[in-house]
N, C-alpha and C positions, 0 to 999 in steps of 0.2 A: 695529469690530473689537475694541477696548475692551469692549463690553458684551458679543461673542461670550466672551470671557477669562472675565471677571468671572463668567456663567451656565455655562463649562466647568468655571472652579474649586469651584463650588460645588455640582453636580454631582457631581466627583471626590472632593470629602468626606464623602459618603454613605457608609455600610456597606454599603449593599447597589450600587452603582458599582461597589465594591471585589470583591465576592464576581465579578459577571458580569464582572469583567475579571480577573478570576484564571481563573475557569471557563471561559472565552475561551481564554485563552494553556496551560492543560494537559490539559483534552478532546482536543485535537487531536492532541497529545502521546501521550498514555493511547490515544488510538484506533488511532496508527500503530501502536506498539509491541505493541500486541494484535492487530492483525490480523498482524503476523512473528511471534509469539508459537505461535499455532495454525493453523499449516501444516505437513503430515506428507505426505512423497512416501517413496515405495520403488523401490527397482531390484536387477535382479539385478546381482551379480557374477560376474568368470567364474567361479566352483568352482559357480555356481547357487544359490546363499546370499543370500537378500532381506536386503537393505539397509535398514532403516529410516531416513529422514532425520527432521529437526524443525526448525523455526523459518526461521531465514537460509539453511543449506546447504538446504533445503528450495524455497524460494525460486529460491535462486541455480540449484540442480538443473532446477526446472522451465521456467524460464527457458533454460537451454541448449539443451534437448531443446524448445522449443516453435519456436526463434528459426527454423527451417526451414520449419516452414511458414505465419508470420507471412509478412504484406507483402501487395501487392496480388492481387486476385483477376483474371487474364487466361485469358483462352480458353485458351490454349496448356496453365497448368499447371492449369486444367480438366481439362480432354481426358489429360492426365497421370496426375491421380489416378484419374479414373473407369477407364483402363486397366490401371492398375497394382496 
């Protein structure tokens, strides 16, 4: 366990250790915030005036209006939408 330490620490004194573990920790960061970043939904209102949304209400928007017909796929609401 001693010589795992020893070849970790030495290792972690690298510059370049350093860079892929920064590059680790805010890629992932940078990649969520860009994909909230560039989402744009529209709706009408009642006077019929398109809405533009962006980013989070955007989000948040299509998320509400999706959550109905999320869930399992059953015969029953099969047969539902092909009729409807």
């Amino acid at each position: 366990m001693r010589l795992y330490a020893q070849e970790l620490r030495r290792i972690l004194k690298s510059t370049r250790a350093k860079v892929v573990i920064l590059l680790a920790v805010l890629l992932p960061i940078l990649m969520a915030l860009l994909a909230n970043e560039f989402n744009d939904a529209n709706y009408l209102d009642s006077d019929g005036n398109i809405v533009p949304l962006h980013g989070r209400d955007a989000l948040l928007f299509i998320k509400e209006n999706s959550a109905e017909g999320n869930g399992e796929a059953t015969v029953e609401r099969l047969q539902d939408a092909l009729l409807s």
